[in-house]
C-alpha positions in Angstrom: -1.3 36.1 74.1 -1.4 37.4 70.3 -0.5 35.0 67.3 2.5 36.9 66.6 4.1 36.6 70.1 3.1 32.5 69.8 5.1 32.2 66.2 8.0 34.0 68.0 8.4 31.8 71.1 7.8 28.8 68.8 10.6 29.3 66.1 12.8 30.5 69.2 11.8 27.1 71.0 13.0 25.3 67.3 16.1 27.2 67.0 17.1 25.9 70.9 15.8 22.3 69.7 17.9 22.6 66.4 21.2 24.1 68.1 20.9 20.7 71.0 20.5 18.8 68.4 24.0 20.0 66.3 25.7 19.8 69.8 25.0 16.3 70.3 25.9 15.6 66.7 29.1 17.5 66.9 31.3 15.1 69.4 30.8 12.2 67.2 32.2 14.2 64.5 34.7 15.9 66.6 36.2 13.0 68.2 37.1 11.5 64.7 34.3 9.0 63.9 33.5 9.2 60.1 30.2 10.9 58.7 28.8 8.3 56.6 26.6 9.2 53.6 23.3 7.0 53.4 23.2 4.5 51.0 21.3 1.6 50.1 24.2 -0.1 48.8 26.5 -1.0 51.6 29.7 -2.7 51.8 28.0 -5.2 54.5 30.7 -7.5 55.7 34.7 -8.6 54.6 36.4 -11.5 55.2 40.3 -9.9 54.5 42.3 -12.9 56.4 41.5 -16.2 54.5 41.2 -19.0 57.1 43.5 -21.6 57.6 46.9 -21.2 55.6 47.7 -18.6 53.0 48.9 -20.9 50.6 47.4 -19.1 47.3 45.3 -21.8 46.4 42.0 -20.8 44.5 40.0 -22.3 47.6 42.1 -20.2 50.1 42.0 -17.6 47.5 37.7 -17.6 47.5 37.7 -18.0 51.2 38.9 -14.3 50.9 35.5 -12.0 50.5 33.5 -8.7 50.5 29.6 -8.5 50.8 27.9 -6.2 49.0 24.2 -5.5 50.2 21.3 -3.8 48.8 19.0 -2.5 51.6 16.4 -2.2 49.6 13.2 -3.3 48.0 14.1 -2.4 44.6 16.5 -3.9 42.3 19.9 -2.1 41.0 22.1 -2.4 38.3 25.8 -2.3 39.7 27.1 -2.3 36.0 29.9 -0.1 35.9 30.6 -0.1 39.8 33.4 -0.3 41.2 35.2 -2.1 44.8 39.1 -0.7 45.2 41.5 -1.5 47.8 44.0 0.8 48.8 46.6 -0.6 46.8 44.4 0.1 43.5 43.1 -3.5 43.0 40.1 -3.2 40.9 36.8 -5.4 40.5 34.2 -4.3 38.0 30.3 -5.2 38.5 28.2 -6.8 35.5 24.9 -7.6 37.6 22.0 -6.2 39.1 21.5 -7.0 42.3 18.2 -7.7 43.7 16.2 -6.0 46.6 17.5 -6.9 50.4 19.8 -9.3 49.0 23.4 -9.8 49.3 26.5 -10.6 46.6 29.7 -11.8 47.7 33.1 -11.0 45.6 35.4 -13.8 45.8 39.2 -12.8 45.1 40.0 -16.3 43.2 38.5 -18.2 40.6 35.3 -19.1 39.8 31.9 -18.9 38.1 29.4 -16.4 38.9 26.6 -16.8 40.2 23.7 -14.6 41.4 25.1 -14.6 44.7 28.7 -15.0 44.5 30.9 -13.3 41.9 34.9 -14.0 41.5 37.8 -11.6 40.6 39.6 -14.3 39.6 42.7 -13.3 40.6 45.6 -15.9 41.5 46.7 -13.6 44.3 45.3 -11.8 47.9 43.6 -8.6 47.6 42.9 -7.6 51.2 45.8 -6.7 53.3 45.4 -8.8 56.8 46.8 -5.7 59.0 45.0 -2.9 57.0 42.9 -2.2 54.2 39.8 -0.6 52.9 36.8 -1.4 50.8 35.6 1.2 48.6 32.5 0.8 46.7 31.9 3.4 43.9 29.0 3.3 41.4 29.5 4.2 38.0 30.3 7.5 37.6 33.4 6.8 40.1 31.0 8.7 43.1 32.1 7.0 46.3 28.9 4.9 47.7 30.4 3.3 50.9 33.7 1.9 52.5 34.4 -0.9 55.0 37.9 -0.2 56.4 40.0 -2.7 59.6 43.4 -2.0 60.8 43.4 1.6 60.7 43.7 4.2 63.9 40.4 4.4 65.1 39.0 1.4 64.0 36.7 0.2 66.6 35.1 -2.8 64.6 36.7 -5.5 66.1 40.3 -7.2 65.9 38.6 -10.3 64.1 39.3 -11.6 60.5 35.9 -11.1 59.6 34.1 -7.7 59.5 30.5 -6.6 59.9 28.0 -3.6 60.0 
């Protein structure tokens, strides 16, 4: 067999390897599952339903949470970012955030902390029946979103989300 009838039946055999591959991409797409960007900032886990009674105090108010995770080795500087709800609530980031570690945004009062930051805001932030959590860095480019409640949502029916 001559070298140029070889290249021929090997790009033909990575075409037919790269069209099966598409196919089994395409029903996950198709059947309304979201295409997720890769980051290495994720929105990691949300606590939207406070336990215990929503009675607006600032330890009900804290017990209301979203995790933001780097997934990475190296550090990054969230100045600037943003996390939304869809309602338009807005908390601004003034930390870096170390490698494979984890910050949690607290919707009442409190002081920050390398680990825990607070919005301190004297009222709920995350809808119990629907909501999402949008994470943009600081140019307003959309990193990652953690959304419960919504048609399609197949992430649990608990208070509590995670990845």
């Amino acid at each position: 067999m001559s070298v140029s009838v070889t290249a021929r039946r090997l790009t033909a055999a990575a075409a037919v390897a790269t069209a099966a591959l598409g196919a089994l991409a395409l029903p996950a797409a198709a059947a309304g599952q979201p295409v997720r960007p890769h980051s290495d900032v994720i929105v990691s886990a949300v606590q939207y339903d406070s336990p215990g009674r929503d009675d607006r105090s600032n330890r009900s108010l804290n017990n209301e949470w979203v995790d933001i995770t780097n997934t990475t080795r190296r550090a990054v500087n969230l100045n600037g970012w943003t996390l939304t709800d869809e309602s338009g609530h807005r908390y601004t980031f003034h930390l870096r955030l170390d490698g494979r570690s984890t910050v949690r945004v607290h919707t009442g009062e409190g002081r920050d902390r390398k680990a825990d930051v607070y919005q301190d805001r004297r009222a709920y932030v995350w809808n119990n029946d629907r909501d999402t959590a949008t994470l943009r860095n600081n140019h307003g480019k959309f990193v990652d979103s953690l959304a419960w409640g919504h048609r399609g949502d197949h992430r649990g029916n608990g208070s509590s989300l995670r990845r």
